[in-house]
C-alpha positions in Angstrom: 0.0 0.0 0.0 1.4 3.3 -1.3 2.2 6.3 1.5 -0.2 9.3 1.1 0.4 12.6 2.2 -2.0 15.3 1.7 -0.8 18.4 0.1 3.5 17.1 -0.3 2.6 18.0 -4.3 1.3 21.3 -4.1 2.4 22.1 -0.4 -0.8 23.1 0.3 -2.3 22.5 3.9 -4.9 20.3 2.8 -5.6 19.0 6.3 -5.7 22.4 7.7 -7.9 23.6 5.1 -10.5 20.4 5.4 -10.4 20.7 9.0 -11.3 24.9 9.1 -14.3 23.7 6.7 -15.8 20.8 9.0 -15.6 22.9 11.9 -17.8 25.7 9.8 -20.2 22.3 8.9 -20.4 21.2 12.3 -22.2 23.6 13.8 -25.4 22.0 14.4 -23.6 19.0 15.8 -22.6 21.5 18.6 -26.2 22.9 19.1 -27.3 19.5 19.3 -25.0 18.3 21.9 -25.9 21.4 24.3 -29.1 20.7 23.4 -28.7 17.1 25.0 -26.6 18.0 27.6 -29.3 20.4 28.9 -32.1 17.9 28.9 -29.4 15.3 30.7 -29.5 17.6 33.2 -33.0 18.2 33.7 -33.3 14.2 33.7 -30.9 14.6 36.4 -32.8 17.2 38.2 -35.9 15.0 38.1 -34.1 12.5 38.8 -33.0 14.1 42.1 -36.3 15.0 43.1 -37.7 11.0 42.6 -35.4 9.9 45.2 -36.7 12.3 47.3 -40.3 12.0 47.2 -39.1 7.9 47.6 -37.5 8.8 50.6 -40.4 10.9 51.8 -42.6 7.6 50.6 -40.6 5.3 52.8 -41.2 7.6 56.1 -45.0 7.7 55.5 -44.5 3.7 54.9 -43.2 3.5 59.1 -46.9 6.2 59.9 -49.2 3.6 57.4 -48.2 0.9 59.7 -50.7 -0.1 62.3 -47.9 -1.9 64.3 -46.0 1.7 64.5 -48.5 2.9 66.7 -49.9 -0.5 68.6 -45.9 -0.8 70.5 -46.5 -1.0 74.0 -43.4 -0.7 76.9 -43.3 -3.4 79.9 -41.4 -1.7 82.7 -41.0 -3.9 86.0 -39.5 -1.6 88.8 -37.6 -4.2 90.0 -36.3 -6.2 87.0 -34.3 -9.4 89.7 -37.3 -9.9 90.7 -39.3 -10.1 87.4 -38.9 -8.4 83.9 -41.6 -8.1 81.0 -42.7 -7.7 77.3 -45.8 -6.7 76.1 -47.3 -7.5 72.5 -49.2 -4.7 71.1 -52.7 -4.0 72.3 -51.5 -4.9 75.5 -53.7 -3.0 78.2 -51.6 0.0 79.9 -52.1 0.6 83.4 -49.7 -0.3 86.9 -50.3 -3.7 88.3 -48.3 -5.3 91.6 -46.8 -8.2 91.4 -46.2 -10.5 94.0 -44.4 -13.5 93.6 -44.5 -16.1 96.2 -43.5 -19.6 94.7 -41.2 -19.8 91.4 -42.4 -23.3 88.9 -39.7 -25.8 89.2 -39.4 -29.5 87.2 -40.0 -32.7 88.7 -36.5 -34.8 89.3 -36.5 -38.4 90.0 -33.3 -40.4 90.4 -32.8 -44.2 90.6 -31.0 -46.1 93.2 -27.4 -46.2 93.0 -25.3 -48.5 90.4 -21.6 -49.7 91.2 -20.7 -48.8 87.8 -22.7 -46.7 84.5 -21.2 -49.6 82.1 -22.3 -52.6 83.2 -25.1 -54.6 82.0 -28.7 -54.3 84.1 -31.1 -57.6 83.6 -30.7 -59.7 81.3 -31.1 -57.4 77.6 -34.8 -58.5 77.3 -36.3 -56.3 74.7 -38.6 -53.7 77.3 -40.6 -50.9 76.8 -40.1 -47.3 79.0 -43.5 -45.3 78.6 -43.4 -42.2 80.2 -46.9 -40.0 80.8 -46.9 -36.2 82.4 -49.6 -35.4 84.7 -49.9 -33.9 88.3 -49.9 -35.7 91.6 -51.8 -34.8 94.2 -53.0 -35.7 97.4 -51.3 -38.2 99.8 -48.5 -37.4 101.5 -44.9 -37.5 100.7 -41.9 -38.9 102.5 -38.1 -39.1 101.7 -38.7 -38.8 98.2 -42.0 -41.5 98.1 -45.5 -40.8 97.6 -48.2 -42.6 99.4 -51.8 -42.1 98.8 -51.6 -39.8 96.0 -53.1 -39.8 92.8 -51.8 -39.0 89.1 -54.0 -37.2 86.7 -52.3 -37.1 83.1 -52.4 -34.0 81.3 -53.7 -34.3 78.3 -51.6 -31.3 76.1 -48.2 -33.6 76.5 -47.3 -36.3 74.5 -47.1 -39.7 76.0 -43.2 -40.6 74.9 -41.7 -44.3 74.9 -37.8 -45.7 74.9 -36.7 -49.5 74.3 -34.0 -50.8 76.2 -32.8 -54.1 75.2 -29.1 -56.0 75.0 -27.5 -53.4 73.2 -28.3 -50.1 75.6 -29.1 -51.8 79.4 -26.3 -50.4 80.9 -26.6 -46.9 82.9 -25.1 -44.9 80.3 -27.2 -47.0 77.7 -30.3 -46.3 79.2 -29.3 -42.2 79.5 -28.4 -41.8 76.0 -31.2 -43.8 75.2 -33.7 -41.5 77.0 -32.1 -38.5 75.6 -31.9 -39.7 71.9 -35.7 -40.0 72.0 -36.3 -36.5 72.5 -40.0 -37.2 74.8 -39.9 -34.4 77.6 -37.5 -35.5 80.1 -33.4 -35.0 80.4 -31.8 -38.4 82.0 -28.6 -37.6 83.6 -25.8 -40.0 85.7 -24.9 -38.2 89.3 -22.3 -39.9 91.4 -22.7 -39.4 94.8 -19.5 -40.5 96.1 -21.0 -43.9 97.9 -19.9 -47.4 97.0 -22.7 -47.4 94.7 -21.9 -43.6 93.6 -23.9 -43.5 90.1 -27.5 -42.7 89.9 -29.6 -42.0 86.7 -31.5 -38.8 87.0 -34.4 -37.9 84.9 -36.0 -34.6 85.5 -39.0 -33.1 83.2 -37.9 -30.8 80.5 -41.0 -29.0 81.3 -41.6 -27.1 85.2 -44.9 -26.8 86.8 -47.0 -29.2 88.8 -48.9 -30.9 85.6 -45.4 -32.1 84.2 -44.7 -34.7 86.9 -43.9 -38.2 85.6 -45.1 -41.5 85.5 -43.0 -43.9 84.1 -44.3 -47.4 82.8 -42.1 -50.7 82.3 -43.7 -53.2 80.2 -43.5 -55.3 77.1 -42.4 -53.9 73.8 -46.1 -54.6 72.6 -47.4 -52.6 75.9 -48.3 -55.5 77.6 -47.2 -56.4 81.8 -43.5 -57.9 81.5 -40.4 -56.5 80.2 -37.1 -57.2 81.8 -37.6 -57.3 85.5 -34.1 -56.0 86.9 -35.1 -52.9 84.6 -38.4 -52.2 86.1 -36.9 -53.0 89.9 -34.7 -50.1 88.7 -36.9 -47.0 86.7 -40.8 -48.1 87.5 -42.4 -45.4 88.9 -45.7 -44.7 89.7 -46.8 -42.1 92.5 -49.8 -43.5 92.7 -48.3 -47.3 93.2 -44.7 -48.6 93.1 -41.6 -46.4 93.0 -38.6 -47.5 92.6 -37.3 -43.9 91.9 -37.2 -41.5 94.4 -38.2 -37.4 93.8 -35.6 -35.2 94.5 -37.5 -32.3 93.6 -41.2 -32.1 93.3 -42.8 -30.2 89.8 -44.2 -27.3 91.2 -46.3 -24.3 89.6 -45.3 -20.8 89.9 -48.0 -19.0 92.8 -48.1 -15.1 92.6 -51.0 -12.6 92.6 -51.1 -9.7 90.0 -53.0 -6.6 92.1 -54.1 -9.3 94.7 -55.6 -12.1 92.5 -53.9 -15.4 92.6 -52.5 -16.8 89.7 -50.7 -20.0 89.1 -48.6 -20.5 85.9 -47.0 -24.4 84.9 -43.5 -22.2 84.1 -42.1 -19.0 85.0 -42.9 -17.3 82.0 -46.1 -16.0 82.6 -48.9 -15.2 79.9 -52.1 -14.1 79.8 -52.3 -12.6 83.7 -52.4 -9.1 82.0 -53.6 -9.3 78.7 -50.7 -9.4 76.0 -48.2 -9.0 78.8 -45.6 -12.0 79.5 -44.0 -12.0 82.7 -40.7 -13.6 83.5 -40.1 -14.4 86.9 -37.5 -14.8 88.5 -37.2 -14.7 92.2 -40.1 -14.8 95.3 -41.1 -10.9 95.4 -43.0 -8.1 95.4 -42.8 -5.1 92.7 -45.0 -3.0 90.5 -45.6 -3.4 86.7 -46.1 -0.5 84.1 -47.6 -0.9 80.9 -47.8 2.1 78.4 -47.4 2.9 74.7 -44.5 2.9 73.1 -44.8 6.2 72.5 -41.1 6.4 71.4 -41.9 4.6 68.3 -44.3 7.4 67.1 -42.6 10.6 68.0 -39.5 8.6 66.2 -41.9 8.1 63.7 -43.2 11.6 63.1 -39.6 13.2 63.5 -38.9 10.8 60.7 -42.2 12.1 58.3 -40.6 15.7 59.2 -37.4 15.4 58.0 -37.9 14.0 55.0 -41.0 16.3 53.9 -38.3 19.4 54.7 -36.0 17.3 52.3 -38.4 17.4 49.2 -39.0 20.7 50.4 -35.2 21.9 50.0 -34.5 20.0 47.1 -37.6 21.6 45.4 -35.9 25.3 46.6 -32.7 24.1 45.3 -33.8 23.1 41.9 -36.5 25.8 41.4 -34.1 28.3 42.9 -32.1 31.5 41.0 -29.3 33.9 42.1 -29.2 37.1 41.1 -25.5 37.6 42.2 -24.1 34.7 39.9 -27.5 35.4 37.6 -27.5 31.2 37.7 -31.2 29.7 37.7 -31.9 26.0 39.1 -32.2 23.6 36.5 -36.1 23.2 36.9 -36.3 27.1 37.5 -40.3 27.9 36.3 -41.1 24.0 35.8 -44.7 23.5 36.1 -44.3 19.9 36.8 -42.5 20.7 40.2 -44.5 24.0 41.1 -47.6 21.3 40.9 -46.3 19.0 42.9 -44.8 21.5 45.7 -48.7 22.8 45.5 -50.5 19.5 46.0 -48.6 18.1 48.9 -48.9 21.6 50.9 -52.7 21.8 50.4 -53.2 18.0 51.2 -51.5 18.8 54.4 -53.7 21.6 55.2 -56.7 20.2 54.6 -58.7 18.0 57.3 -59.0 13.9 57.1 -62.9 13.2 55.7 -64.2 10.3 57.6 -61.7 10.0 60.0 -62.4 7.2 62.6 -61.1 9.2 65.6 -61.6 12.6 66.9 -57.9 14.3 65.0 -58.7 15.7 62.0 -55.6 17.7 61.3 -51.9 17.8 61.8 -51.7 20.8 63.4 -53.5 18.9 66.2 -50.7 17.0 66.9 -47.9 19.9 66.8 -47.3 19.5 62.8 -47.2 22.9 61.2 -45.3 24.1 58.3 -44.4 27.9 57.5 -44.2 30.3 54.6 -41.2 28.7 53.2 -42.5 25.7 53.4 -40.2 24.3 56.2 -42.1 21.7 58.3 -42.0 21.9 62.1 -43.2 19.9 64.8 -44.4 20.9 68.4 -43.0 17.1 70.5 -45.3 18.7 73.7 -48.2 18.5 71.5 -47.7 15.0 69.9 -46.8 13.8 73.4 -50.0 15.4 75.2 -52.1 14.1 72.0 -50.5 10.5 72.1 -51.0 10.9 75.9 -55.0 11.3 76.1 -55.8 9.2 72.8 -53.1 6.6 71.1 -56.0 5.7 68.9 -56.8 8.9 68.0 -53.1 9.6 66.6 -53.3 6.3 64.9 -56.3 7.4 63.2 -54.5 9.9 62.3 -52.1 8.7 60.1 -53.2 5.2 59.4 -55.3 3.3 58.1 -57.2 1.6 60.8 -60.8 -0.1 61.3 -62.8 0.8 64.9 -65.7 -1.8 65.2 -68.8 -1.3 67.4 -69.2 -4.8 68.6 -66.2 -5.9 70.6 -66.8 -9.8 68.9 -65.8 -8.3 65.8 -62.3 -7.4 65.1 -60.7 -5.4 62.2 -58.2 -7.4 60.6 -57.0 -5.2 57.7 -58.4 -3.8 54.3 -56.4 -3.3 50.8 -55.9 -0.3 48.8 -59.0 -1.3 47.4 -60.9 -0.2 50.4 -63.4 2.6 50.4 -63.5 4.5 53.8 -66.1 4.7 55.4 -68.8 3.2 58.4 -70.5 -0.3 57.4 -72.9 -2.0 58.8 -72.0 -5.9 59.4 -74.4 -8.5 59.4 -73.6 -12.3 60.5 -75.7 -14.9 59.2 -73.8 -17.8 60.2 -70.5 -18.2 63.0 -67.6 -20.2 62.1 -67.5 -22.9 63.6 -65.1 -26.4 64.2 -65.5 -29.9 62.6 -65.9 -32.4 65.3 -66.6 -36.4 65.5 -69.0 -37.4 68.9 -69.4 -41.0 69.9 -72.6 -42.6 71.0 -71.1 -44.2 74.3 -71.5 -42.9 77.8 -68.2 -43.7 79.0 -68.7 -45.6 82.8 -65.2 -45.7 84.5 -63.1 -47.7 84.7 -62.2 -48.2 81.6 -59.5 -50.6 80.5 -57.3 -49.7 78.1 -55.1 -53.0 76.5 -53.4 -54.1 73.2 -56.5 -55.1 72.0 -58.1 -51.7 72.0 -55.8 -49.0 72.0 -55.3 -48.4 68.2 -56.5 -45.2 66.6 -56.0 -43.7 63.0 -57.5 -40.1 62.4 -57.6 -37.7 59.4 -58.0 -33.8 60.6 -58.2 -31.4 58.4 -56.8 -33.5 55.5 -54.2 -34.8 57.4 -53.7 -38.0 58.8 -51.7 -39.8 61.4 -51.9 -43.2 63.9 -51.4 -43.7 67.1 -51.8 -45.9 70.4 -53.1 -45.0 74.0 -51.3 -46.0 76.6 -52.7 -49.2 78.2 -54.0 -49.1 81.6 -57.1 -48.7 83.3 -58.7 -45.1 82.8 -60.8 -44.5 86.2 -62.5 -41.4 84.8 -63.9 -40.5 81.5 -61.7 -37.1 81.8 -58.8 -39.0 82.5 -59.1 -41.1 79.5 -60.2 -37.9 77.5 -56.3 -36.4 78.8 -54.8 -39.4 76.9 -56.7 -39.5 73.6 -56.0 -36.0 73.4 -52.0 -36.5 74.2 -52.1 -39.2 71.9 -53.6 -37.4 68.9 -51.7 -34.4 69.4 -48.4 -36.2 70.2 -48.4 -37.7 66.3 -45.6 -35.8 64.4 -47.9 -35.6 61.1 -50.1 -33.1 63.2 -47.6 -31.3 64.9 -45.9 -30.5 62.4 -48.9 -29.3 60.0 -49.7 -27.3 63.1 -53.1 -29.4 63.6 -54.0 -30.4 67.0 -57.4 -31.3 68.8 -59.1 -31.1 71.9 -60.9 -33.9 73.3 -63.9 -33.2 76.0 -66.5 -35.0 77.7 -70.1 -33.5 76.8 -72.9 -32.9 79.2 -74.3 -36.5 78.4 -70.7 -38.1 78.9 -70.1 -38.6 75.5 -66.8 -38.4 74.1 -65.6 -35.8 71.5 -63.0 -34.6 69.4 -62.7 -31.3 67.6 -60.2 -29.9 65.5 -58.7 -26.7 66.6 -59.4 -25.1 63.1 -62.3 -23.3 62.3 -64.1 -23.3 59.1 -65.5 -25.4 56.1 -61.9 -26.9 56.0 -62.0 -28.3 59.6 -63.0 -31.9 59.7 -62.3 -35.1 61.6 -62.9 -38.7 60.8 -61.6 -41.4 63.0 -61.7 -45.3 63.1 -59.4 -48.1 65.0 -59.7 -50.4 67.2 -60.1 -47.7 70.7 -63.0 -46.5 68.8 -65.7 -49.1 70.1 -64.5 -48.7 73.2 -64.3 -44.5 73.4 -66.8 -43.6 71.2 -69.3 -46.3 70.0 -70.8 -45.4 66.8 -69.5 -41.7 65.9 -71.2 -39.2 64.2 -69.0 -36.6 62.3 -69.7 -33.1 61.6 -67.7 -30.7 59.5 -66.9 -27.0 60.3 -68.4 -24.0 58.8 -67.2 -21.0 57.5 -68.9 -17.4 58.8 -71.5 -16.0 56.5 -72.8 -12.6 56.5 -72.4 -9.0 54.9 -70.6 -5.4 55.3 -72.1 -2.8 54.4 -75.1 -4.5 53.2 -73.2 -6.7 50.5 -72.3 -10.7 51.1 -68.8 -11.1 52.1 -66.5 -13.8 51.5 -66.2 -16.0 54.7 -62.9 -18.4 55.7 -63.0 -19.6 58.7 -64.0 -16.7 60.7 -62.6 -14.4 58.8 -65.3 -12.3 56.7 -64.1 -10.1 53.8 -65.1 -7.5 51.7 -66.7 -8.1 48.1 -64.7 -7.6 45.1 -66.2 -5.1 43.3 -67.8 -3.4 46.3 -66.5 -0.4 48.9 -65.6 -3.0 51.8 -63.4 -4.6 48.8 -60.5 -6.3 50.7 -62.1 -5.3 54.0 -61.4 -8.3 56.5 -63.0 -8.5 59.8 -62.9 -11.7 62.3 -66.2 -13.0 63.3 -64.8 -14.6 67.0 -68.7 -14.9 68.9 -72.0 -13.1 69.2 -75.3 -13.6 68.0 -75.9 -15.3 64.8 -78.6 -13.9 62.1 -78.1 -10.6 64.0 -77.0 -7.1 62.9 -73.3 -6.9 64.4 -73.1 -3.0 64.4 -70.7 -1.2 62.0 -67.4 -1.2 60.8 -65.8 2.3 60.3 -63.0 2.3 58.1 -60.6 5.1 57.6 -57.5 6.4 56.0 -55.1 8.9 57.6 -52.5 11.1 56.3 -49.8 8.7 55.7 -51.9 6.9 53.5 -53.1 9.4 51.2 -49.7 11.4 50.7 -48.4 8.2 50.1 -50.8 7.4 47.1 -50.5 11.3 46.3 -47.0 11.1 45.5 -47.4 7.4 44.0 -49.4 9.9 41.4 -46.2 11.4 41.3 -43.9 8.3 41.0 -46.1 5.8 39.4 -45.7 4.5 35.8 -48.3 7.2 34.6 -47.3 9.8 36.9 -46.3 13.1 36.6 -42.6 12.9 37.1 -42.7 9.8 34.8 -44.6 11.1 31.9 -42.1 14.4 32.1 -39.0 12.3 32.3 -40.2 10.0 29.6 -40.7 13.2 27.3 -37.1 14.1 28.0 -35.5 10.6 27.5 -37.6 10.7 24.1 -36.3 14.0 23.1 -33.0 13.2 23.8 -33.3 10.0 21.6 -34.2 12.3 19.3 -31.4 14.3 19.1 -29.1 11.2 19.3 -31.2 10.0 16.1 -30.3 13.7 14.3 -26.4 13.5 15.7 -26.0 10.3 14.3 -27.4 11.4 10.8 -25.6 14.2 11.0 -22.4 12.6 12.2 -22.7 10.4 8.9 -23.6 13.9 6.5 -20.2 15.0 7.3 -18.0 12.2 7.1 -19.7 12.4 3.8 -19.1 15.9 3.6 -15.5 15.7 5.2 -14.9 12.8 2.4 -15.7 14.5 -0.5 -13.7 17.8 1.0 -10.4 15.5 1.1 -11.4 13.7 -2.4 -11.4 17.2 -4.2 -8.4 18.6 -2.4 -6.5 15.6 -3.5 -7.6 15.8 -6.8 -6.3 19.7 -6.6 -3.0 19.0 -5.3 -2.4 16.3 -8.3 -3.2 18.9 -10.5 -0.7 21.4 -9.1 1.8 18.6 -8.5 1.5 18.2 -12.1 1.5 21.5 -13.0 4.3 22.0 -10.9 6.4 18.9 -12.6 5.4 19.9 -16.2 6.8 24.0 -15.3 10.6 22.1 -14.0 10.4 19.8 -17.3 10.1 23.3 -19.4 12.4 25.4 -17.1 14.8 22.6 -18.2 14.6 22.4 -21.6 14.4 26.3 -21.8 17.7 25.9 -19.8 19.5 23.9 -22.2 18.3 25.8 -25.6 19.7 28.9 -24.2 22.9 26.8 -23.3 23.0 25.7 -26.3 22.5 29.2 -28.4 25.0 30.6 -26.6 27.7 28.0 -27.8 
């Protein structure tokens, strides 16, 4: 490939001279590219002002939550003798509490072994069943009942462990007990005594209805088992016990502004509605329970700042100097003035509808001044919160107030209409059940011909086996059907359980803890004839009715809204009352949080404002990418044919030039030539 140089023929500056010329034809290029450059900014500027408005969006999200304003403090004056929590809706007030017996587990321990390796009886295969109950009456003496009685509970499983040859030593049976995971942790002790080691069991569980009873028999449940073993861990308060209490399960005793309360643990629920005590020594101290009131002001303070935020950012970019004579880049937008406008005189105006008596920010201490710079008054928000929580809540949330304490608000969708509805309730929920056509007649015996039962609850089923013996009360019997059925790992872990009761005729029955048209029970095996006789089952129900004159969905007992209609997405549990009965109304309301957030989602949203505006400037500057690039390609065209015809001119001159030596030459050498 030949060498080119541009203008070496006719020395002229070609490259010079083609590069004066584009400049000249580039113009536009340059008007275009400050053209874009000053809607890249303005994206920018928008841009700015989104993240904003998000930010703002994000505060209002902490005021548009119920929870926000449902926190609720637990302060124990004397927290070594007790602290607390409270879930929200927990009812504020001071309470004394006076502690005077902490729960403890039962421990039992077995007589002591020479050694925890050797082998105890003879390795027959032998079943451990251990049951939880409470003891009571009798007496008690060096560790040994006599005369009491043992009534099982029925919420604990009944657990089992097989010894046989290859785990009937002391540390065999331990880690057997252990590995089975039923309620109890064994333990060896050594006591320092010729026969030093002693298994210990003590109930994982404290309180005086998780004492054990623990059963040696037959694999198949049946009297027998290895003898040495039962000599050893059979123990019965009621009968034989060849284990010996070391410490008795005990409830925790305490009074809560003088009324006496006993708890199974030391954790103590439902004394004080939504408040959980934790107790932990024998005292007396006082209780306060109050809304977390630090939540909302943080809250609030939160909704400030970032509303002054939008506010400065709007200054900034709307802003001009007349010292530098610079303007902000959205300087005279009407886009931004709007939005500025909106937000202010959604502020200022009072809630419609509201569900409590606070219409206006103001009355909480919320005020904003003539530049637009939000303030807030904490004394009034703290008086406000002080003589009405609900009120505030109202305020800024969405919340549901219902006239009928049996109904509760649950929670409503954007969907929602505010306003008051009347609720009507055709039909409560209720629980599928199976009764049985016996009237049990204690004693009953329980054995391996009759202790089988298979069940399906709520779509799920499982099998189990009572625990043979003989039952002298239908209750009793009642405790173990229910620990059984519960106990099966199919229904604990689908979160199904029953509850099995005796009925006013002394019939047996079982009912699923779940309410509506999905709750059902069906049960057959062999305990059946025995327990229940012929059963008749009947499925749950879901609760019918309307809001606001319209049928609602019902699930359970949960009633909702009508698609379609204002309660749409409107949820409300149904928990008791009347049935076919006008249930009062149902007001439903929207604070401020909630509507400035949907203002500005106006704002944000795909079809906003500040979308539609920034999608107008991303196409114009698509546009002018489109015209740059065809005018990008005009002059290379341009630049091309510049180059082509200044080529073509220094050729010619190059010529011209060669053509004027080749004459000066030969004009030369005539004259030479003359001259001779």
């Amino acid at each position: 490939m030949g060498i080119s140089s541009p203008g070496i023929g006719s020395n002229l500056d070609i490259n010079g001279i083609v590069s004066k010329l584009m400049q000249a034809e580039s113009q536009p290029l340059t008007i275009l590219q400050k053209k874009e450059a000053s809607y890249q900014a303005q994206l920018s500027a928008y841009g700015t002002l989104s993240g904003s408005l998000s930010s703002l969006q994000t505060a209002l999200g902490t005021l548009n939550n119920l929870s926000t304003f449902q926190g609720v403090n637990a302060t124990s004056a004397d927290t070594t003798i007790f602290t607390a929590s409270a879930a929200s809706g927990a009812s504020a007030g001071t309470y004394n509490v006076n502690i005077t017996q902490l729960a403890q587990a039962q421990t039992i321990a077995t007589a002591g072994q020479s050694t925890t390796t050797a082998t105890i009886g003879a390795g027959t295969a032998t079943k451990l069943t251990f049951q939880f109950g409470t003891i009571s009456g009798g007496t008690l003496s060096n560790g040994t009942y006599s005369g009491a009685s043992f009534a099982p509970d029925a919420n604990q499983a009944t657990g089992t462990v097989t010894i046989d040859n290859t785990n009937n030593s002391l540390q065999g049976i331990r880690d057997a007990i252990n590995k089975a995971n039923i309620g109890v942790t064994a333990s060896i002790v050594s006591d320092g005594s010729a026969t030093p080691n002693h298994l210990v069991i003590k109930s994982n569980s404290t309180g005086a209805t998780s004492s054990m009873k623990i059963s040696v028999t037959a694999p198949d449940g049946t009297p027998g088992g290895d003898a040495t073993l039962s000599s050893l861990l059979a123990y019965d308060p009621t009968a034989t016990q060849n284990m010996t209490q070391s410490a008795a399960g005990q409830s925790a005793a305490l009074t809560v502004n003088g009324i006496a309360i006993t708890s199974a643990t030391n954790k103590v629920t439902g004394a004080i509605d939504g408040v959980t005590l934790n107790l932990a020594k024998a005292g007396s101290s006082n209780l306060t329970v109050a809304a977390n009131t630090a939540a909302v002001t943080s809250a609030v303070n939160g909704f400030v700042k970032a509303y002054n935020d939008v506010n400065t950012t709007i200054r900034k970019l709307t802003s001009y100097d007349s010292s530098t004579k610079q303007a902000g880049l959205l300087l005279g937008d009407a886009t931004v003035n709007n939005i500025q406008v909106q937000l202010r005189k959604m502020m200022a105006s009072p809630l419609t509808d509201s569900s409590g008596s606070l219409t206006t920010l103001s009355q909480v201490g919320i005020s904003i001044d003539k530049s637009g710079v939000m303030s807030l008054d904490s004394g009034k928000l703290s008086s406000a919160m002080s003589n009405n929580m609900k009120d505030v809540t109202a305020l800024f949330s969405s919340i549901g107030a219902s006239t009928d304490s049996l109904v509760k608000y649950d929670s409503a969708t954007s969907a929602t209409t505010p306003g008051d509805y009347a609720v009507y309730v055709s039909k409560l929920a209720t629980q599928g059940n199976v009764t049985g056509s016996n009237v049990i007649a204690a004693p009953i015996n329980i054995n391996s011909g009759n202790k089988d039962l298979a069940l399906t609850v709520n779509g799920v089923s499982a099998s189990m086996s009572l625990v043979e013996g003989t039952y002298n009360s239908a209750s009793a019997l009642a405790a173990q059907v229910q620990s059984a059925i519960n106990g099966a790992s199919a229904f604990s872990s689908a979160g199904i359980a029953v509850s099995v009761t005796i009925d006013a005729s002394g019939k047996m029955v079982v009912t699923s803890n779940k309410y509506g048209s999905d709750s059902k029970v069906s049960i057959s095996g062999s305990a059946v004839s025995t327990i229940l006789g012929t059963t008749t089952a009947t499925d749950g129900v879901d609760v019918a009715g309307t809001i606001g004159g319209i049928t609602a969905t019902g699930s359970g007992q949960f009633l909702t809204g009508a698609l379609g209609s204002a309660t749409q997405g409107l949820k409300l549990q149904i928990t008791g009352g009347l049935e076919n009965a006008s249930r009062g109304t149902i007001n439903f309301s929207r604070g401020y949080a909630h509507l400035l957030n949907g203002q500005i989602d106006g704002y944000l949203g795909s079809s906003g404002l500040l979308s539609g505006r920034t999608d107008g400037i991303k196409r114009s500057i698509s546009d002018i990418d489109k015209q740059t690039e065809a005018l990008n390609n005009r002059l290379a065209d341009i630049e091309a044919r510049y180059r082509k015809q200044f080529t073509a001119l220094d050729v010619t001159i190059s010529k011209m030039n060669s053509t004027s030596t080749y004459l000066t030459q030969q004009l030369a050498q005539i004259s030479s030539l003359s001259s001779k």
